[in-house]
C-alpha positions as CSV (number, residue, x, y, z in Angstrom):
1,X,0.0,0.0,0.0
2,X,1.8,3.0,-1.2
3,X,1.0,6.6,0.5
4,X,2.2,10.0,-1.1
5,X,4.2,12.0,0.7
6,X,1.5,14.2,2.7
7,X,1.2,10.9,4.6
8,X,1.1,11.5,8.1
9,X,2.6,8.0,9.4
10,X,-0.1,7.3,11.5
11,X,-3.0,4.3,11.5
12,X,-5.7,3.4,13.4
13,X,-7.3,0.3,14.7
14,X,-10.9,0.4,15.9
15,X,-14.2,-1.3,15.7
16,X,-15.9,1.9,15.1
17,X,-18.6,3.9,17.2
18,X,-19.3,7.1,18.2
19,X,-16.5,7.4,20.6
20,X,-14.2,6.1,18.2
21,X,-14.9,8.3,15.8
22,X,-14.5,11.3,17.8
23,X,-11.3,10.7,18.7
24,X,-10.1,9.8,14.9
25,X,-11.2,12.5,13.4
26,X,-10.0,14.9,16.1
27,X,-6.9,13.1,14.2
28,X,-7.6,14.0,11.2
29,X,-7.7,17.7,11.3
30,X,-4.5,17.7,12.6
31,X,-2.9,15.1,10.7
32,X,-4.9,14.7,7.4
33,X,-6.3,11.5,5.9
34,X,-4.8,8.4,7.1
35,X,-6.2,4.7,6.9
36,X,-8.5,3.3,9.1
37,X,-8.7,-0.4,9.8
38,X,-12.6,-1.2,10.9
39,X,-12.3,-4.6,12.7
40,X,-15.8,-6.7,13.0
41,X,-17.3,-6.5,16.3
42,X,-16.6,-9.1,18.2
43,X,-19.6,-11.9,18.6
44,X,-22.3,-11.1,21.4
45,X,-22.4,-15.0,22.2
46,X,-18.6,-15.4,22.7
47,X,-18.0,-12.1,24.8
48,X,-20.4,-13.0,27.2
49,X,-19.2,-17.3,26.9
50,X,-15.7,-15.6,28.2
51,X,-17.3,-13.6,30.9
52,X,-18.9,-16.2,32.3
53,X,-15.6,-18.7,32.5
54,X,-14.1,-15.7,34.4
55,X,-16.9,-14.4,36.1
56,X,-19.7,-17.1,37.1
57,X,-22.8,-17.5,35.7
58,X,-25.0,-15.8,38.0
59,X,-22.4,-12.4,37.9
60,X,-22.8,-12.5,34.2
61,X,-26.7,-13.0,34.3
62,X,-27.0,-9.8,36.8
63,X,-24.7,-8.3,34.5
64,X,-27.1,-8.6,31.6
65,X,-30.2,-7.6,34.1
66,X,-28.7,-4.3,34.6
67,X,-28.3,-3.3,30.5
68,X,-31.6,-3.9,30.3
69,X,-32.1,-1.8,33.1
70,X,-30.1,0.9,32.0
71,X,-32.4,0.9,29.0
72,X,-35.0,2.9,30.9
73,X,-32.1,5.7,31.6
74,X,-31.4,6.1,27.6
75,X,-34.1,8.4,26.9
76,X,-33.0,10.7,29.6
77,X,-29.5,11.5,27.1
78,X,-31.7,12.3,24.4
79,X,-30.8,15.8,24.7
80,X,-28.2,15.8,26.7
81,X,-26.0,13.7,23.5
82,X,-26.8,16.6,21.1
83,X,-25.5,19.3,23.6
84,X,-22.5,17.6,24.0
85,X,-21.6,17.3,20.0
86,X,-22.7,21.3,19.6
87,X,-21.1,22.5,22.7
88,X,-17.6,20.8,22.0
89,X,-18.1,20.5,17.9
90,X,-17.8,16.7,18.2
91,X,-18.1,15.0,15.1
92,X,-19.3,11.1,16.0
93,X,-19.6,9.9,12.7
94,X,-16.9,8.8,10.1
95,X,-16.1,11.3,7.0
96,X,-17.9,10.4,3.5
97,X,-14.1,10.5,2.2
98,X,-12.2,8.3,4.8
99,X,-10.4,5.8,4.4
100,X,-12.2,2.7,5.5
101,X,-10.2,-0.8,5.5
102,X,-12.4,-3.8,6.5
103,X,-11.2,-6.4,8.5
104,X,-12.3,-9.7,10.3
105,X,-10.0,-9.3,13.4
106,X,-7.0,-7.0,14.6
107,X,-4.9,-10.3,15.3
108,X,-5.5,-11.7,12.1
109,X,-3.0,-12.1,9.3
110,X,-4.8,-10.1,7.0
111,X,-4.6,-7.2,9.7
112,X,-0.8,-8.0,10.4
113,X,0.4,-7.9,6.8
114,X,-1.8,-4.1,6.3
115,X,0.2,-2.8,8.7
116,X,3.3,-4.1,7.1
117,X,2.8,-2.9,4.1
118,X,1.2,1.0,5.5
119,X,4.4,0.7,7.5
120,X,2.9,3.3,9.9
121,X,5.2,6.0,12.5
122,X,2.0,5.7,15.0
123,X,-1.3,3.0,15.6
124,X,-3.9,4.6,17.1
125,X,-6.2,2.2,19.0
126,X,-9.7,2.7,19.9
127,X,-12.5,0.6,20.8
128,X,-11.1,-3.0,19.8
129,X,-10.6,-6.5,21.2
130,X,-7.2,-7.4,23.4
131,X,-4.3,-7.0,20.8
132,X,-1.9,-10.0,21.1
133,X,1.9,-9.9,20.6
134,X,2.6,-10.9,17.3
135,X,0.1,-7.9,16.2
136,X,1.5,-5.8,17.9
137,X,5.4,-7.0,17.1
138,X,4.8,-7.0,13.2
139,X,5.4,-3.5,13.1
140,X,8.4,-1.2,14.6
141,X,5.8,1.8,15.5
142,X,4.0,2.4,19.0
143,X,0.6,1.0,19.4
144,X,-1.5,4.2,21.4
145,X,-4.7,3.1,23.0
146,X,-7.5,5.7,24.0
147,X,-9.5,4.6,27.3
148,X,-12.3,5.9,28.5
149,X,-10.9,5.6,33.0
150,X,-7.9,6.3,34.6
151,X,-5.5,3.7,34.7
152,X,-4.3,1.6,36.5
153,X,-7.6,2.5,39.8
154,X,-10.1,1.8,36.6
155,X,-8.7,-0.6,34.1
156,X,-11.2,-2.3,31.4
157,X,-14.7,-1.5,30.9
158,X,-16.5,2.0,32.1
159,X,-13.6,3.4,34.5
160,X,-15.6,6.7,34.2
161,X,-18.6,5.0,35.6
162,X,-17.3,3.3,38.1
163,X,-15.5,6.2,39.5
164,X,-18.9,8.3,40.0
165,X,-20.4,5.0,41.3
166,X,-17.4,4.1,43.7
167,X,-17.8,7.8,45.2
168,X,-14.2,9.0,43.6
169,X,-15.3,11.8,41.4
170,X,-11.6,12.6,41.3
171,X,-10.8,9.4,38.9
172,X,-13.6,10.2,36.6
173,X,-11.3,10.6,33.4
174,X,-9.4,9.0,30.7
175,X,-6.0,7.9,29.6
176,X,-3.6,7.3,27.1
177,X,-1.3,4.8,26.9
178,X,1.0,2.4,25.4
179,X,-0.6,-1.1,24.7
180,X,0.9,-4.1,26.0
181,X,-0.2,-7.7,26.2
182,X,-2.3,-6.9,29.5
183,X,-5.9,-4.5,29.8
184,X,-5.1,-1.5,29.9
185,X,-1.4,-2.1,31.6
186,X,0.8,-0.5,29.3
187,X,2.7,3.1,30.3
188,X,0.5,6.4,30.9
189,X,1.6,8.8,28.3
190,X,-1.7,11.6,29.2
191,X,-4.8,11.8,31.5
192,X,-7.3,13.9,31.9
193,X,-10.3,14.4,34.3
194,X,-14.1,15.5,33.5
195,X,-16.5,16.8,35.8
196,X,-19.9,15.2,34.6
197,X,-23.0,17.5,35.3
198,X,-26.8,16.1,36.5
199,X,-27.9,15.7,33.0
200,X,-24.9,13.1,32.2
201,X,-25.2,9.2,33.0
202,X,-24.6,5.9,32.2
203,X,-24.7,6.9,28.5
204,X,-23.6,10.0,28.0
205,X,-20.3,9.6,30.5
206,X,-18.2,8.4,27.4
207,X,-19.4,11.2,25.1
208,X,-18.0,13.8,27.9
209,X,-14.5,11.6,28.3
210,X,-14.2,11.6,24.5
211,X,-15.3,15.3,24.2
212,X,-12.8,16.3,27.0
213,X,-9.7,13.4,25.8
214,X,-9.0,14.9,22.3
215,X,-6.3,17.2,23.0
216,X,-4.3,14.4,25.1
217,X,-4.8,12.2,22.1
218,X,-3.6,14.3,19.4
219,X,-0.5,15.1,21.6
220,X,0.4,11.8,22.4
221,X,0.3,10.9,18.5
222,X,2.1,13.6,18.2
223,X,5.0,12.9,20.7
224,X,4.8,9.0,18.9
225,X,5.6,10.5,15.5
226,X,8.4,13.3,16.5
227,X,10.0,10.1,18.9
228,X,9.3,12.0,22.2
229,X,7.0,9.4,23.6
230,X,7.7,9.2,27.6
231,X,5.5,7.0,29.8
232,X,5.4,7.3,33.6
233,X,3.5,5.4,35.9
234,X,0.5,6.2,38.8
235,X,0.4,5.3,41.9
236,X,-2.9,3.8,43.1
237,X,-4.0,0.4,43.4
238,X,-4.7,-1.0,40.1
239,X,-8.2,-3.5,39.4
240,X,-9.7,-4.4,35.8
241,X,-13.7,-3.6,35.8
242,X,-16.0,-5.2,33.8
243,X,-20.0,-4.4,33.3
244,X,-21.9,-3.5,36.4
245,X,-24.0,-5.8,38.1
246,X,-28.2,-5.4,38.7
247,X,-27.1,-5.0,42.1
248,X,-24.1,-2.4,42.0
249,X,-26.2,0.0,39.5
250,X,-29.3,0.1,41.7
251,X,-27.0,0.9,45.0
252,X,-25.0,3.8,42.8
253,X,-28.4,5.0,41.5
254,X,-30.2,5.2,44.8
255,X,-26.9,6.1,47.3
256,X,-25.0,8.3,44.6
257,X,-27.7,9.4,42.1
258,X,-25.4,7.4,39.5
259,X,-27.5,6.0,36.7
């Protein structure tokens, strides 16, 4: 795959979404075009197979009982969604013109040898499955990874959430950071911190993180591609969160007003 010479040296891995998309485009502007590679999303059926093996049944089927749950919270972010893209000029959606390359899997071949041949400065990671080593070995670039908690207190799945529901407003942010094998493990290059208002919840938490994480994100890339990358680690205990369970979203609802 041959670029011309306007080509930034950056790529990025997602499996696409609003939050994704936020975040890639806030790329864009300052980098140009640049590929995309669009993973499928991973099957419902085996992410929840997997949770169960490490969870237990019953955690997974309170885990399921709260989405639906949280359904009845959705249309309270009706408005508050739109706000957010108008007030910070988000723009959720992919460009008519970008660069879109399909893929099964990130840790498949065909993802492997497309990086190869892009031969990229930068991979920007956003909303995908766990990388594993031989992806990210097959290329001599940093693999970046946007997450929506602060690391290491609020590893894997809704750290901002979980702050708010924990009672540690404080921690209600996001990081970047270097991917390794591990969740969320690798070196902190940037965080940032968010103060959500009464209109936000469940749903609209990651719009505010993404809104408030572009800056960090374009100067990490940026610090990847003039080789000025320097990761530092942060003191506080580090756990990996999943989903919430029926039982945990009713207590921060009703004890923290955290939907």
């Amino acid at each position: 795959m041959k670029h011309g010479s306007g080509y930034s040296g950056v790529v990025a891995l997602t499996a696409g979404g609003p939050h994704a998309w936020i975040m890639i485009n806030a790329l864009r502007e300052a980098y140009g075009e640049f590929p995309v590679l669009m993973e499928d999303g991973e099957d419902a059926g085996a992410f929840w197979a997997r949770r169960r093996r490490r969870l237990g049944g019953l955690t997974v089927l309170s885990m399921r009982a709260a989405q639906i749950l949280m359904k009845l919270t959705k249309p309270l972010s009706r408005g508050r969604v739109p706000d957010l893209i108008k007030t910070y000029g988000l723009h959720p959606e992919p460009n008519p013109d970008q660069s879109i390359i399909q893929i099964r899997d990130v840790n498949s071949e065909r993802c492997r040898d497309l990086l190869r041949s892009i031969g990229p400065k930068a991979v920007f990671v956003v909303s995908t499955r766990m990388i594993r080593k031989d992806t990210l070995a097959c290329v001599d670039a940093p693999f970046i990874n946007y997450h929506s908690g602060i690391n290491p207190a609020y590893r894997g799945m809704y750290g901002g959430y979980f702050a708010l529901a924990n009672g540690e407003p404080e921690h209600f942010g996001a990081t970047v950071h270097l991917v390794d094998t591990g969740v969320d493990t690798g070196g902190i290059l940037y965080q940032t911190t968010a103060e959500p208002t009464r209109k936000d919840n469940f749903h609209t938490y990651l719009w505010l993180l993404a809104a408030k994480s572009r800056d960090m994100v374009v100067r990490a890339i940026d610090d990847a591609l003039g080789d000025r990358l320097q990761a530092y680690s942060v003191d506080l205990p580090s756990r990996q969160w999943f989903a919430p369970t029926l039982g945990g979203y009713l207590k921060a609802g009703v004890t923290r007003g955290v939907w």
